[in-house]
C-alpha positions in Angstrom: 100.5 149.3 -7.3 99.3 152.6 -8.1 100.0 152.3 -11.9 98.1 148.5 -11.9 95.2 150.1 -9.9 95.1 152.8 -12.8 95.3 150.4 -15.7 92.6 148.1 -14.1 90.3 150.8 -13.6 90.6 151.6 -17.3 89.9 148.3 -18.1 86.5 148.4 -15.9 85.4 151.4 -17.0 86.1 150.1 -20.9 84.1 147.3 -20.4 80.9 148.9 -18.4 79.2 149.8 -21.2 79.7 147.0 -23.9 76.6 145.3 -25.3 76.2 141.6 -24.1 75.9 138.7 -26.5 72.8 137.0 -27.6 71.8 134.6 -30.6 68.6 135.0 -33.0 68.3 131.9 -34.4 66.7 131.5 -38.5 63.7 129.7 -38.8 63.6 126.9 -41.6 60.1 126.8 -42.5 57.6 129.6 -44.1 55.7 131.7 -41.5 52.8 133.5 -43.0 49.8 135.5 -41.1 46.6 133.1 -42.3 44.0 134.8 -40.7 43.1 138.2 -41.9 40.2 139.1 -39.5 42.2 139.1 -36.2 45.1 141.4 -37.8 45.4 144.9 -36.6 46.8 148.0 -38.2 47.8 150.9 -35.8 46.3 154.1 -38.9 48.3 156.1 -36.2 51.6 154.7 -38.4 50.5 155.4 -41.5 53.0 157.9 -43.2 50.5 158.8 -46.1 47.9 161.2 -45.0 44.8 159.1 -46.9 45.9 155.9 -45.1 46.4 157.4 -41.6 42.8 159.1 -41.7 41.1 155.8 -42.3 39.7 152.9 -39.5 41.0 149.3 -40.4 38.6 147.2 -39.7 38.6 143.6 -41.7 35.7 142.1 -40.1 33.5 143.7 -42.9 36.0 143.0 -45.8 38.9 145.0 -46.9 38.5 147.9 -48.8 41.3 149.2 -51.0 42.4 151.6 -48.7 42.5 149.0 -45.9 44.5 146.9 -48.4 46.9 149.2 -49.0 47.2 149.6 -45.0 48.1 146.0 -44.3 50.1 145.9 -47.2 52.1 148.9 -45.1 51.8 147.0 -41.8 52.8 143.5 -43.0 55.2 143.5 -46.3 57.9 141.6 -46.1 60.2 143.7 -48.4 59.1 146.7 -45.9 60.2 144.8 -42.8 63.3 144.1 -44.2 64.0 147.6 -45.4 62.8 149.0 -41.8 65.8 146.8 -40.9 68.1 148.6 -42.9 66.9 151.9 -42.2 67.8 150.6 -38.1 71.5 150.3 -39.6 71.5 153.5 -41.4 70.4 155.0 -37.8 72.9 153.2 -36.0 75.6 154.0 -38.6 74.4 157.6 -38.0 75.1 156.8 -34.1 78.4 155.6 -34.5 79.3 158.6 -36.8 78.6 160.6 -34.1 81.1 158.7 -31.4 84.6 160.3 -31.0 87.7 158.0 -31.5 88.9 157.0 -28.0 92.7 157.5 -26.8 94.9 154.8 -27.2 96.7 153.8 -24.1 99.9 151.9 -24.6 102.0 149.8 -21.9 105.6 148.5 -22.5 107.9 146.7 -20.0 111.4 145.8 -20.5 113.7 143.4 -17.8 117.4 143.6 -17.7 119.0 140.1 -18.3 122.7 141.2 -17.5 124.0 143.9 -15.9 125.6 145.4 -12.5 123.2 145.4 -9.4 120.9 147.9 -8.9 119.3 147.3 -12.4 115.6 147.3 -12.4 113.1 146.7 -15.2 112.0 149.3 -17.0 108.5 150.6 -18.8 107.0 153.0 -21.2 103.2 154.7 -20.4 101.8 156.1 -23.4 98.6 157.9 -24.3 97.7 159.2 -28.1 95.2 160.8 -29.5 94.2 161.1 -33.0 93.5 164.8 -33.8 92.5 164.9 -37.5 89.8 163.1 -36.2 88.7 165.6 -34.4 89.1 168.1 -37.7 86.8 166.1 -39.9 84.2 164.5 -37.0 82.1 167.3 -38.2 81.8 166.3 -41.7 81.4 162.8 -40.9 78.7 163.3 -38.3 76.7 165.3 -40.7 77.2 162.8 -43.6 76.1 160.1 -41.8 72.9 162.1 -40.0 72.3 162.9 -44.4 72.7 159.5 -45.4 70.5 158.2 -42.2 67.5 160.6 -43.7 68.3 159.6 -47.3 67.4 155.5 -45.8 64.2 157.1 -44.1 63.1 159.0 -46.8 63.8 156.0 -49.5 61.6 153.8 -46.8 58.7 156.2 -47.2 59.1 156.0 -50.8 59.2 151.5 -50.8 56.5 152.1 -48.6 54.3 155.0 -51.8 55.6 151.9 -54.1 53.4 149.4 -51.9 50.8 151.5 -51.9 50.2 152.2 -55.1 51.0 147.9 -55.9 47.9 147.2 -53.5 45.7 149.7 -55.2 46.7 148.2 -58.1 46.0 145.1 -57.8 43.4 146.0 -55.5 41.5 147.5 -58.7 43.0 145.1 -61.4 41.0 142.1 -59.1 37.7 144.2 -58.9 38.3 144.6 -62.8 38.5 141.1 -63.9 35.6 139.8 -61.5 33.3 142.1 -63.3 34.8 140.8 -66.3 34.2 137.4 -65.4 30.8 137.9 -64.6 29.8 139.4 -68.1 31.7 136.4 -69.6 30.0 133.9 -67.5 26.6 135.6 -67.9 26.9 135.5 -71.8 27.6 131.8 -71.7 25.3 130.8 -69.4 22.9 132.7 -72.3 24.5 131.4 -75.3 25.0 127.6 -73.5 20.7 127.9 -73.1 20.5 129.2 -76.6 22.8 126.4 -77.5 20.8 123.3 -76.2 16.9 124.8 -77.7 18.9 124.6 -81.0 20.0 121.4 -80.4 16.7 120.0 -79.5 15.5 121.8 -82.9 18.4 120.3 -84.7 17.1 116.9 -82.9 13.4 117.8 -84.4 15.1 118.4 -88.0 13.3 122.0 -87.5 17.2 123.6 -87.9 19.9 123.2 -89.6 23.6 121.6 -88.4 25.2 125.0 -89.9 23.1 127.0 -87.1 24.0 125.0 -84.2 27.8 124.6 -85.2 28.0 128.6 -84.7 27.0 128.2 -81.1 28.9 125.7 -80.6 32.0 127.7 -81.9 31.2 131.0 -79.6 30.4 128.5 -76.8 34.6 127.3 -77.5 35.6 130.7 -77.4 33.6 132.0 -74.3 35.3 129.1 -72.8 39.0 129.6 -73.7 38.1 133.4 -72.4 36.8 132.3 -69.3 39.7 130.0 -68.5 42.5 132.6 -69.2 40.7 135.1 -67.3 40.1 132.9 -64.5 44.2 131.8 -64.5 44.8 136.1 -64.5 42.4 136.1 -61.2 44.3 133.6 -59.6 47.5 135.2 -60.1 46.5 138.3 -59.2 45.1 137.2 -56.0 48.4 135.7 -55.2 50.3 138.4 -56.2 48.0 140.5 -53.5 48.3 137.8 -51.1 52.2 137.8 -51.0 52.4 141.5 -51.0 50.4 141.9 -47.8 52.8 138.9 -45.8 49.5 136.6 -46.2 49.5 132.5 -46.9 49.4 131.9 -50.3 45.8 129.8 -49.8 43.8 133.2 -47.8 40.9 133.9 -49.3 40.4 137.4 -49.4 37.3 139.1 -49.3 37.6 142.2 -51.3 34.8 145.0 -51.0 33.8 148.4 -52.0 34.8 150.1 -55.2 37.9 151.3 -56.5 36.9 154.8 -58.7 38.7 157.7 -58.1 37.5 161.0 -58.9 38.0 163.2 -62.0 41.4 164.9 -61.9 42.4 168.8 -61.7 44.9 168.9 -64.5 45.8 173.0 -63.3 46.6 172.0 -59.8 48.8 168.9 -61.4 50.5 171.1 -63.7 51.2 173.7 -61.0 52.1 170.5 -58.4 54.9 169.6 -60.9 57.0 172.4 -60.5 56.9 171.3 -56.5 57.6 167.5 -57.3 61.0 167.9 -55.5 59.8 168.9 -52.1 56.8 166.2 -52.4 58.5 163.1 -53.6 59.6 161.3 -51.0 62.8 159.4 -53.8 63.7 162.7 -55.0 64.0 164.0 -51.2 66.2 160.9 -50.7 68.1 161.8 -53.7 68.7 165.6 -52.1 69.6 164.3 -48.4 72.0 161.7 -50.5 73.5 164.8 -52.2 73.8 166.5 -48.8 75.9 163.5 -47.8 77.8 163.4 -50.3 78.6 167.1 -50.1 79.8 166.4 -46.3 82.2 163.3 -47.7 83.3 165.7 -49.9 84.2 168.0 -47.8 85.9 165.5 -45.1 88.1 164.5 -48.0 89.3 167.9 -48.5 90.0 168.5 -44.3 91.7 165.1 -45.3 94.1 166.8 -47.2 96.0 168.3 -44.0 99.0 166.4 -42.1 97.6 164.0 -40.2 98.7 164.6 -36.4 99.1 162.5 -33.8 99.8 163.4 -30.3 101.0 161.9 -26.7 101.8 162.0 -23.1 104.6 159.6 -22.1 106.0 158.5 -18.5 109.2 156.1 -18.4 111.7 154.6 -16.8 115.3 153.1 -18.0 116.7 149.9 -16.0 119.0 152.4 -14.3 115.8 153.6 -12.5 115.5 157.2 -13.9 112.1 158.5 -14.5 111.0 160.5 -17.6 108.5 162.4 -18.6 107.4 163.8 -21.8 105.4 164.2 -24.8 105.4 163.2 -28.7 103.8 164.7 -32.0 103.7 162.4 -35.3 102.6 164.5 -38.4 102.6 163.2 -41.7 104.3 164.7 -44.5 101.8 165.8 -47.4 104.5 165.3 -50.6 103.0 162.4 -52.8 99.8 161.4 -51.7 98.0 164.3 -50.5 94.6 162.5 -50.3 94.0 163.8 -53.8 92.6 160.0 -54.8 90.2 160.7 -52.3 88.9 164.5 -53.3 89.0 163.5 -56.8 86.5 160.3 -56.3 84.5 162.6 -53.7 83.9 164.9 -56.0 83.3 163.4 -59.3 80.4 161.1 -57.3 79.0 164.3 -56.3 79.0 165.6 -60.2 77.2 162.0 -60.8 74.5 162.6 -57.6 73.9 166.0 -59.3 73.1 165.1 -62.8 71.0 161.5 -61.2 68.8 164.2 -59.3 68.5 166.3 -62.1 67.5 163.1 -64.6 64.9 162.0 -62.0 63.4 165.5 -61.9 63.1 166.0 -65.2 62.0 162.1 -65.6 59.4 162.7 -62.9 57.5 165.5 -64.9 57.4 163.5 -68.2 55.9 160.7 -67.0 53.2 162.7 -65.5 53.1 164.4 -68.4 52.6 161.4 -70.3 49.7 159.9 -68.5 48.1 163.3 -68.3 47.7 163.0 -71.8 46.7 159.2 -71.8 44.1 159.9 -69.2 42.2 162.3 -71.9 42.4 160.0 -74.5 40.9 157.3 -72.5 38.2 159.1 -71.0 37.4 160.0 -74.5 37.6 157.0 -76.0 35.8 155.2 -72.4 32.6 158.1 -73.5 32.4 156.6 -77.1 32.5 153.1 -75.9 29.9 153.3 -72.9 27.6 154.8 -76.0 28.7 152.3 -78.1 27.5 149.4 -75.1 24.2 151.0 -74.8 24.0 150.8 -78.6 24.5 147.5 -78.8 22.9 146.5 -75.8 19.4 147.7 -77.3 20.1 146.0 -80.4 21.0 143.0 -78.9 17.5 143.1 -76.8 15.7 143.5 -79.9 17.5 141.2 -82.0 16.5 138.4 -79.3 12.8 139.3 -80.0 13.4 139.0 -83.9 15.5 136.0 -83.4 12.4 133.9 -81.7 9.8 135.6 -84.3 12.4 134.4 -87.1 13.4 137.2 -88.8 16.5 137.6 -88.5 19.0 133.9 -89.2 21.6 132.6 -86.5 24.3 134.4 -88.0 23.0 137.6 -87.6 22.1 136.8 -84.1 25.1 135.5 -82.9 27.4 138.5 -84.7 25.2 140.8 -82.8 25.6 139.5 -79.6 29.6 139.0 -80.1 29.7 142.6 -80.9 27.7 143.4 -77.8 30.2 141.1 -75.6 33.5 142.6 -77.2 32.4 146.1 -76.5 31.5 145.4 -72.7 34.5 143.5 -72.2 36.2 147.2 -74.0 34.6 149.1 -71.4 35.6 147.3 -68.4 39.2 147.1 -69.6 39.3 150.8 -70.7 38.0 151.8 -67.3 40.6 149.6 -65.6 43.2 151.3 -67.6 42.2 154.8 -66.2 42.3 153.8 -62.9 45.8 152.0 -63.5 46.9 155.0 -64.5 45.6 157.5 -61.8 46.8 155.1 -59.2 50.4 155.5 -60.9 49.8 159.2 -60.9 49.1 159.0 -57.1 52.5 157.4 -56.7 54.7 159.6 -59.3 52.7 162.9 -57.9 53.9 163.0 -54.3 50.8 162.8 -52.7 47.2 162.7 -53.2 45.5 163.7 -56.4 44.2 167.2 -57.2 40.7 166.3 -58.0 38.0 168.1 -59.5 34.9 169.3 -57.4 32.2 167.7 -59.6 
């Protein structure tokens, strides 16, 4: 009685602390937020300084850094990879559990055999002590490799960032584009039907209307692609803030950023490892890998095994006693094990190492872009202004006659192509600086202008 209140006991206490059972059914249909204005964002959350400074508010509109803060908040790819940084931390719990005992129970009954038999049993209790040698190592890889998943979330979470800026800027870009297209035809498209009328009053020729009809075409075609570029663009946004593909947004503000400190870059470089949230990742991954390592070498030693036992034979003697299993190191020797460990911590090493020096050159590289662009943005805007005069005075010569259709029309084409240069010039630089923001670690040195 005493041995079956033991056993039950063991059995209650077991099952006290297991987790219940409960279903989470899937949902066969989209679900998408539709309505923008009644979505909050808690700034409080915000990992990145800029983002966790600033009020959300989208009654007025959504600037870009309030895009980029529902685009935090409400990504889909972010939810799911906050659901596998919950496994990393639970993985990371579990590492840290000791192995329980193992408590066996055998029972024997005599089937033959003088009187006085009785049945007999074995009580056993084991323990697994290597895995108390390498519970160390395995706790700490696991709390590593739990930080490596946060730090790889921050990072996702820099990516989005930077994607919503993007396309934040690349929408304000081609509305502005849009509307210098649209303006020039709505000038050329008046232009078009006086010369009609004057081709209808045989005051001009079919040569000088067929040239406006051919710009007209153009303008057209340009409008159309660029119009199918804002739509995807707006959808791209859309699905990477978890919205309805059919929300309209309503973007507002600017998206300039100021001139850049290319010292405090430079000097920022040689820091890139201890700002970068993937090249932190990369160093807790190491320090994971380093504890593996190292749990593969403790693996090396005999594994021991050791036990209390109580039993009794049929003839009713008790005994008591104890057992030790140790395995014999002659073949195996874990050395498969240390020799994997260690050449993926030779390939974690040189991967860190190629990110680093990967890191720096493509900073480098836009470093270098950035001041060809900004030169070749100054030579344009003059260029613009140029042409923008000359176009205002060939309109005056073009009414007085003294100057033909063709030389008119050439002007103007000129004038459009060079606006159109400007505007994609200056949404290259701010492409790039919003890349920079993501490859630097952090915000951008800027110049005090």
């Amino acid at each position: 009685m005493k041995r079956r209140f033991i056993l039950s006991a063991a059995c209650a206490a077991s099952l006290a602390g297991c987790t219940t059972y409960q279903s989470l059914p899937l949902q066969a249909k989209p679900k998408f937020q539709t309505d923008v204005s009644h979505l909050t964002v808690n700034s409080a959350h915000m990992t990145p300084p800029e983002l966790a400074a600033h009020r959300f508010d989208p009654s007025d509109g959504l600037d870009m850094t309030e895009v980029a803060m529902l685009a935090v908040a409400n990504n889909s790819q972010l939810k799911v990879a906050r659901d596998e940084a919950g496994i990393a931390k639970a993985q990371a719990f579990a590492a840290g559990l000791l192995p329980d005992p193992q408590l066996s129970l055998t029972r024997d009954f005599p089937t033959n055999g003088t009187t006085g038999n009785t049945s007999a049993f074995l009580l056993g209790l084991n323990y697994d002590v290597n895995a108390l040698l390498t519970h160390s190592a395995v706790k700490n890889a696991a709390r590593a490799a739990k930080r490596q998943t946060d730090l790889n979330l921050l990072w996702q979470e820099w990516q989005v960032v930077g994607q919503a800026r993007l396309l934040f800027a690349r929408s304000l870009g081609q509305q502005q584009l849009l509307a210098v297209l649209q303006k020039e035809r709505a000038l050329l498209f008046s232009r078009y039907q006086r010369t009609q009328l004057a081709l209808a009053q045989g005051n001009l020729t079919l040569d000088a209307t067929n040239a406006d009809l051919a710009m007209l075409q153009t303008l057209d075609t340009s409008i159309n692609d660029l119009s199918r570029q804002i739509n995807g663009n707006l959808h791209d946004l859309n699905a990477l803030l978890g919205l309805a593909p059919n929300v309209r947004l309503h973007l507002v503000g600017d998206a300039q950023l100021p001139s850049l400190d290319e010292v405090r870059i430079n000097s920022d470089i040689e820091k890139i490892g201890a700002r970068r949230p993937d090249l932190l990742a990369l160093q807790a991954g190491y320090e994971s890998q380093e504890q593996r390592f190292r749990q593969a070498v403790l693996a090396q030693f005999p594994a021991l095994n050791i036990g209390l036992t109580r039993a009794r034979d049929t003839s009713g003697l008790y005994t008591q006693g104890f057992g030790i299993t140790l395995s014999l190191p002659i073949f195996n020797r874990n050395r498969g094990n240390v020799a994997i460990e260690q050449a993926t911590r030779q390939r974690l090493h040189d991967e860190y190492q190629m990110r680093i020096n990967s890191a720096a050159s493509d900073i480098a590289r836009i470093l270098e872009d950035q001041k060809l662009l900004e030169k070749q943005l100054r030579n344009v805007a003059f260029g613009v202004d140029v042409l923008a005069h000359a176009a205002a005075n060939s309109q005056t010569a073009f009414d007085a006659g003294n100057i033909d259709m063709l030389a008119y029309t050439n002007l103007r084409a000129a004038w459009l192509a060079k606006q159109a240069e400007e505007i994609t010039l200056r949404q290259t630089l701010l492409e790039q600086r919003v890349a920079l923001l993501t490859l630097i670690g952090g915000e951008l040195p800027v110049r005090n202008e």
